[in-house]
VOGU-3710 file (C-alpha; in Angstrom, 3 decimals, decimal comma):
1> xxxxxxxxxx> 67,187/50,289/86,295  68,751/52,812/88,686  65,801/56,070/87,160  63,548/53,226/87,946  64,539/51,776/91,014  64,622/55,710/91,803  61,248/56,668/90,802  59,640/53,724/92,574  61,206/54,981/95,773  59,938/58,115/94,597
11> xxxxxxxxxx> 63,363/60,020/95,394  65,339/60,943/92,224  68,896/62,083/93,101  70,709/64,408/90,489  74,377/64,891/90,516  75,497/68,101/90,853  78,339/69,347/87,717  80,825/69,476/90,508  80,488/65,273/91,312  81,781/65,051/87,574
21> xxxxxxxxxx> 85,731/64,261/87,477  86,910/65,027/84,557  89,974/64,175/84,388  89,326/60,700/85,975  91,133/57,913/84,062  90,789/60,033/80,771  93,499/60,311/78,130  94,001/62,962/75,507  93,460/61,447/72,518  95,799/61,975/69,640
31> xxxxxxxxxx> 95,262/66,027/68,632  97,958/66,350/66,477  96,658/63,302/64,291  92,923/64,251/64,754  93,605/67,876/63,911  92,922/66,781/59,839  90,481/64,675/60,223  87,150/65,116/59,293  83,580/63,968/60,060  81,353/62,557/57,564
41> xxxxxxxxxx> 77,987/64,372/57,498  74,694/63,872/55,572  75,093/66,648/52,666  71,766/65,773/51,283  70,309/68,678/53,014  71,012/71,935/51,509  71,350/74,078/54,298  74,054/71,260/55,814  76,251/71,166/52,186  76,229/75,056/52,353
51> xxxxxxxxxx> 77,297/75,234/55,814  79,868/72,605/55,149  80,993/74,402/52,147  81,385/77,953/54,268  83,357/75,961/57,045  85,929/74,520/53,824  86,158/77,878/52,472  86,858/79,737/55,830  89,783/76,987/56,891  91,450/77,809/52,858
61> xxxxxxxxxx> 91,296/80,980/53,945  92,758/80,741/57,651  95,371/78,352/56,012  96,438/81,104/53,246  96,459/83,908/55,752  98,477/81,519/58,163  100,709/80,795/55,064  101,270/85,232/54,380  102,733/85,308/58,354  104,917/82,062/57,260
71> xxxxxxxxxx> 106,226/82,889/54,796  107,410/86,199/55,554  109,008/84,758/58,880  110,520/82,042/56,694  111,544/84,586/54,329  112,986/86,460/57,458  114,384/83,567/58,838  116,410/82,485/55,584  117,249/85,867/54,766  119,392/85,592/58,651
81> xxxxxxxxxx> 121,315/82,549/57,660  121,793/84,447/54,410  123,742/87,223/56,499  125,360/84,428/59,059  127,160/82,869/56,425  127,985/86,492/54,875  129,690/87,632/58,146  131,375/84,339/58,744  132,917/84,917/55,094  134,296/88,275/55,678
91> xxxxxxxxxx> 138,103/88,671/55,287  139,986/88,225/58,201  141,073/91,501/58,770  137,752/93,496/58,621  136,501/90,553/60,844  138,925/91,672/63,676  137,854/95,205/63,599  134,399/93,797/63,616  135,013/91,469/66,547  136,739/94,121/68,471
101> xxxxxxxxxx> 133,303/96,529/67,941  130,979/93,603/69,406  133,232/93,016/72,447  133,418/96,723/73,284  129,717/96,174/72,769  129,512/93,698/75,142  131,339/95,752/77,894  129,088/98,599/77,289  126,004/96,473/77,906  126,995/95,067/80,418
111> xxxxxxxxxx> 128,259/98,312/82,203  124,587/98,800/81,335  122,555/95,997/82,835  125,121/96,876/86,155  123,540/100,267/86,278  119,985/99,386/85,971  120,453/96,362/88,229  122,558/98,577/90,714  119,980/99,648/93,517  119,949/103,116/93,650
121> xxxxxxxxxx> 121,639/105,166/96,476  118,361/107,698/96,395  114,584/107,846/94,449  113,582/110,161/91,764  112,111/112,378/94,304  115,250/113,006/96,133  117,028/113,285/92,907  114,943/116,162/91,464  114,744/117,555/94,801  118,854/118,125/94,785
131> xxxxxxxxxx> 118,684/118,960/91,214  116,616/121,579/91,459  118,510/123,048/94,175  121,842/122,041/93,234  123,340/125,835/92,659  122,216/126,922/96,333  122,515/123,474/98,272  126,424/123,487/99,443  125,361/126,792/101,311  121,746/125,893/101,867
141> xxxxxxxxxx> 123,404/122,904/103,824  126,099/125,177/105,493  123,593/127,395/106,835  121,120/124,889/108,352  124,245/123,655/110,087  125,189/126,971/111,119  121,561/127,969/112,381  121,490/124,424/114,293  123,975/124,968/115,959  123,285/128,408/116,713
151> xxxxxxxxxx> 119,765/127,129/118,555  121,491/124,808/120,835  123,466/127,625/121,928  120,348/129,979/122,165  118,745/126,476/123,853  121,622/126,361/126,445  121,774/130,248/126,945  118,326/130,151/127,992  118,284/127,129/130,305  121,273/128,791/132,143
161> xxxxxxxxxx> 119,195/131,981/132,308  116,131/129,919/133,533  118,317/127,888/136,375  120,249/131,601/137,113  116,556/132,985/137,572  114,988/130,404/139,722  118,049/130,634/142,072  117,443/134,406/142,425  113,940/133,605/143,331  114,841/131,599/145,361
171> xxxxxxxxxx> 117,163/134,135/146,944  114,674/136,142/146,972  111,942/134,445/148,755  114,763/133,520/151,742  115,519/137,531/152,186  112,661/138,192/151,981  111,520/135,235/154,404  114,624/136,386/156,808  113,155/140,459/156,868  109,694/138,867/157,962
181> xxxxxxxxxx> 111,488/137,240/160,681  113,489/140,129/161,871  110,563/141,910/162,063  109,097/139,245/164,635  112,056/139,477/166,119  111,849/143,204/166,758  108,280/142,740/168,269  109,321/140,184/170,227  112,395/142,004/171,912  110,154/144,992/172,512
191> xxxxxxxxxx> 107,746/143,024/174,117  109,922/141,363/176,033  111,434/144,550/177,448  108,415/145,849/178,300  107,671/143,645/180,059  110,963/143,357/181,840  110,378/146,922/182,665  106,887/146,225/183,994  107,893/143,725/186,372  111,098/145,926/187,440
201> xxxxxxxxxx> 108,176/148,763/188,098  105,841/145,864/190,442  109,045/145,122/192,436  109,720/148,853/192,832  106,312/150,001/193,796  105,144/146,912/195,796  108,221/145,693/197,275  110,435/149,479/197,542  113,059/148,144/195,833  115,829/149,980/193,938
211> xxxxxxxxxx> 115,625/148,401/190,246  116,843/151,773/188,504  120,452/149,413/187,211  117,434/146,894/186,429  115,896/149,495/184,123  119,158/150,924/182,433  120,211/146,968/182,427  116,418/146,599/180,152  116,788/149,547/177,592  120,661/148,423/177,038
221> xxxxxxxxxx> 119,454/145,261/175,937  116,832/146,389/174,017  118,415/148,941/172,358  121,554/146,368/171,354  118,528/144,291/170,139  117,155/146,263/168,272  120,567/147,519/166,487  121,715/144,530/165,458  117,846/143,823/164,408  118,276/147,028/162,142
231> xxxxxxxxxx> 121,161/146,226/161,160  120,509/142,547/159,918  116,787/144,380/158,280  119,266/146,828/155,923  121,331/144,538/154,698  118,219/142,000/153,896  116,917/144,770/152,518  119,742/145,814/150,784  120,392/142,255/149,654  116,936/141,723/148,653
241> xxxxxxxxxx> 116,709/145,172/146,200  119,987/143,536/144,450  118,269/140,481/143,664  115,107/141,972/142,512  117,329/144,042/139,795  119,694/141,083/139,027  116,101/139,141/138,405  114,574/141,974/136,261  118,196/142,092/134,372  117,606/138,060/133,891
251> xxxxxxxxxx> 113,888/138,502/132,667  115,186/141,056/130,357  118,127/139,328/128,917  115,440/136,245/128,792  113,087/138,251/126,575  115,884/139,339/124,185  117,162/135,590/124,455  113,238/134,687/123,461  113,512/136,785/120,676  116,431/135,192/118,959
261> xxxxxxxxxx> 115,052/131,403/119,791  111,913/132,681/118,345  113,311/133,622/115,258  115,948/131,186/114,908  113,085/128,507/115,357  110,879/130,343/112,724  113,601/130,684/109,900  114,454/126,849/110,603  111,279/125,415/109,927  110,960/127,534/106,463
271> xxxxxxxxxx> 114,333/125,488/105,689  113,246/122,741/106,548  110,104/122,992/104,710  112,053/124,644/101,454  114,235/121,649/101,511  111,806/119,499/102,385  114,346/117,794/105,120  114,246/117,401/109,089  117,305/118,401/109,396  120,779/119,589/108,377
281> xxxxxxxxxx> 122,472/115,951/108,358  120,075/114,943/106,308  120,372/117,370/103,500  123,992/117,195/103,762  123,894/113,318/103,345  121,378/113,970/100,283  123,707/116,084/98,571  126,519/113,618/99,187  124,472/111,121/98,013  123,347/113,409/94,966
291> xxxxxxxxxx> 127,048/113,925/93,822  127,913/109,873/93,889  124,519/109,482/91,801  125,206/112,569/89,805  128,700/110,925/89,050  127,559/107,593/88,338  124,473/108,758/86,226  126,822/111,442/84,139  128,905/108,020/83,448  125,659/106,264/82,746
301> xxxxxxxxxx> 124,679/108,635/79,788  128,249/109,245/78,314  128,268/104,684/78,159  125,193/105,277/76,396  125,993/107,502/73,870  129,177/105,462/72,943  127,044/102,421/73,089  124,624/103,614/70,634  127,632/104,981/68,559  129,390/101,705/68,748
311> xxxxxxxxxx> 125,626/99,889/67,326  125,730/102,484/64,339  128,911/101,763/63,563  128,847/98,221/63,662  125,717/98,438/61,424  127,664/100,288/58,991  130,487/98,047/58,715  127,948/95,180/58,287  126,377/96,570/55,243  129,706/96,652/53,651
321> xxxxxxxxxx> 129,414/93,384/53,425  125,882/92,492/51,604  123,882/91,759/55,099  120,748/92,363/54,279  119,624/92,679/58,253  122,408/94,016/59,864  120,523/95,603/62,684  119,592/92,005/63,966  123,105/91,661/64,887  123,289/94,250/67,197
331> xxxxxxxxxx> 121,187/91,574/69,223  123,780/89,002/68,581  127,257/90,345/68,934  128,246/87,292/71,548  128,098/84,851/68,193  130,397/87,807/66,751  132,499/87,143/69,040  132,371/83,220/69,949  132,409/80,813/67,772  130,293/78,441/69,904
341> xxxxxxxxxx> 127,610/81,112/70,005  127,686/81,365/66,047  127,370/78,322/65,832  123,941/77,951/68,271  122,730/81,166/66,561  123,037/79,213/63,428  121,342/76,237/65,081  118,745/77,923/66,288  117,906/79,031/62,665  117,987/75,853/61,268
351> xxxxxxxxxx> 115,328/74,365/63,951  112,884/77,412/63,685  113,115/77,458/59,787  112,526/74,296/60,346  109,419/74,125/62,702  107,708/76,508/60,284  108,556/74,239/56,723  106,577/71,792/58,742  103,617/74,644/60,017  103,736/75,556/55,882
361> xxxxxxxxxx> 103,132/72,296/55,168  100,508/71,658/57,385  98,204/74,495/56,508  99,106/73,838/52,600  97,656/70,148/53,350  94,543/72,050/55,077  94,026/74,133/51,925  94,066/71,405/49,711  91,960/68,929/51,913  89,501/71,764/51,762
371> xxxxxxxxxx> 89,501/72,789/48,133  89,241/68,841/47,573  86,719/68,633/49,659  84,411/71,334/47,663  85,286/69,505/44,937  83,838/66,708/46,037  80,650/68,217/46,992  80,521/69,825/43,757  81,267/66,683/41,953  78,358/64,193/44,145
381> xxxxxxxxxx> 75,900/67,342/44,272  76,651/69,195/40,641  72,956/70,855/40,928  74,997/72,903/44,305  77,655/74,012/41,622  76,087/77,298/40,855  75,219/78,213/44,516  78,746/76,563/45,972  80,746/78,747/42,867  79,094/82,007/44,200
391> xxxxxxxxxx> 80,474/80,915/47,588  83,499/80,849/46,478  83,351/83,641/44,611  82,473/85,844/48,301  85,112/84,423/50,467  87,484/85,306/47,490  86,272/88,545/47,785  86,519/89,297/51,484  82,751/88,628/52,552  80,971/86,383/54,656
//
């Protein structure tokens, strides 16, 4: 009624696979009982009776290859509660030695699992790094130190050289400053007493006045004037030609200080960049850190080697004693040592040999549903027989 009702209106909605809930109000239904079931079909057509036939033939053979892997794992499994009950009937004293092996077992594992666990104090990188180096590090790290601290003496040397230069400039510039002035001052006295001595010559000539004490009075002064003026210039001067040498001294002493920054500086970086470090600390806190890790890693190895010693020889004692798997118990050593875990191992056996009597069963039922099947077919349909027999006689084979 609703396609109808639709077409009338002549609008036909579809649903898109999305509006589809699935899961909506459905149950599973019952796999596990379904799983062997099967659906009748019309084997009156040829083609459908072959097919069917194929499809019985590849499940026997699924089931008997599933039933190979079972087997052996049951096989496996028995042959483990085989050796459990052979290692809870050896003698009490070769079961103490025993006992003692798995516990120092356990303390070597677990001095293991601390190690691998245990963050690491530096990478690979840095490891290798040190390693490679190790012979030449202790005074690879004593001579960036060294050469450090020799630049921040170099560093200093030349900022007291810089500060002792600039002062000298400055000196410098004030002398010389102070000689320019003295020479302005030398003008200036001279002109002043000539013109002292031009005004003494007005009065004398236009007014007849004596002003020969004025004009002795004018050259005196002048002439002390100019003495101490000549006097002040020299020692400027003087001054001045001390400075410039002390400065050239500096510049000198700067140039050779240059030098040694220079190649302090140069041989620094090539350390640097041999060592592949920024610094002196921190190659000296890599090799620090090397020789904890080199320690702890040297420890590491030797817990090994006794570990995997300890494993041999626990296997060896085992096969004293007619366990067929001993090596599994290397795996196992807690129920070696605990009763409560022998007993769980053994558990733990029991369910999983268990859990695959009942997979065993399962596919045998499978194989024989299937073979019964075919002989059904061949029984309702014995004109098949030839063509179902050569069937069989390919999936026997291998073939499809």
């Amino acid at each position: 009624m609703g396609f109808l009702k639709n077409l009338f209106l002549g609008k036909t909605e579809y649903l898109d696979e999305d509006d589809f809930d699935y899961d909506a109000d459905y149950e599973d239904p019952d796999w596990d009982r379904m799983a062997g079931d099967r659906e009748p079909l019309d084997l009156g057509d040829p083609n459908v009776m072959e097919q069917y036939v194929r499809n019985c033939l590849e499940q026997m053979r699924e089931a008997s290859n599933e039933m190979d892997r079972l087997t052996r794992e049951y096989d496996a499994v028995s042959s483990q509660l085989t050796d459990l009950e052979e290692v809870e009937e050896i003698p009490a004293g070769e079961r103490k030695e025993i006992e003692n092996m798995a516990t120092h077992i356990k303390e070597l594992r677990a001095e293991h699992d601390a190690y691998v666990m245990k963050e690491s104090s530096m990478t690979d990188h840095e490891y290798k790094l040190v390693e490679s180096i190790e012979d030449e590090i202790a005074g690879a790290v004593k001579k960036l130190e060294e050469e450090e601290e020799y630049r921040k003496k170099v560093k200093h040397d030349l900022r007291r050289l810089d500060h002792e230069r600039h002062a000298y400039d400055y000196r410098k510039n004030d002398l010389e400053q102070g000689i320019e002035n003295l020479r302005g001052t030398a003008l200036v006295a001279m002109g002043a007493a000539a013109a002292l001595i031009f005004i003494l010559f007005l009065m004398q000539v236009g007014l007849k006045l004596d002003v020969v004490i004025g004009y002795y009075i004018a050259v005196a002064m002048l002439a002390v004037a100019l003495t101490v003026i000549f006097v002040k210039y020299k020692n400027y001067t003087l001054e001045r030609d001390r400075v410039g040498n002390t400065i050239n001294e500096i510049i000198l002493l700067q140039n050779k200080v240059k030098i040694r920054y220079v190649n302090n500086k140069n041989l620094l970086d090539y350390l640097y960049l041999k060592y592949d470090v920024p610094d002196a600390w921190t190659l000296r806190d890599l090799y620090d850190r090397f020789e904890k890790e080199k320690e702890a890693r040297s420890k590491f190895e030797k817990n090994e080697k006794v570990y995997q010693e300890e494993l041999a020889r626990l296997v060896r004692e085992l096969r004293k004693f007619r366990i067929k798997d001993p090596e599994v118990w290397i795996h196992q050593v807690d129920a070696i040592v605990d009763p409560k875990e022998m007993v769980e191992t053994r558990h733990g056996l029991i369910k999983r040999r268990q859990k695959l009597r009942k997979q065993m069963e399962y596919n045998q039922d499978i194989a024989t549903e299937a073979s019964d099947a075919i002989k059904k077919v061949i029984e309702e349909h014995p004109k098949s027989r030839t063509r179902i027999v050569e069937l069989i006689n390919i999936y026997e084979k291998g073939e499809k």
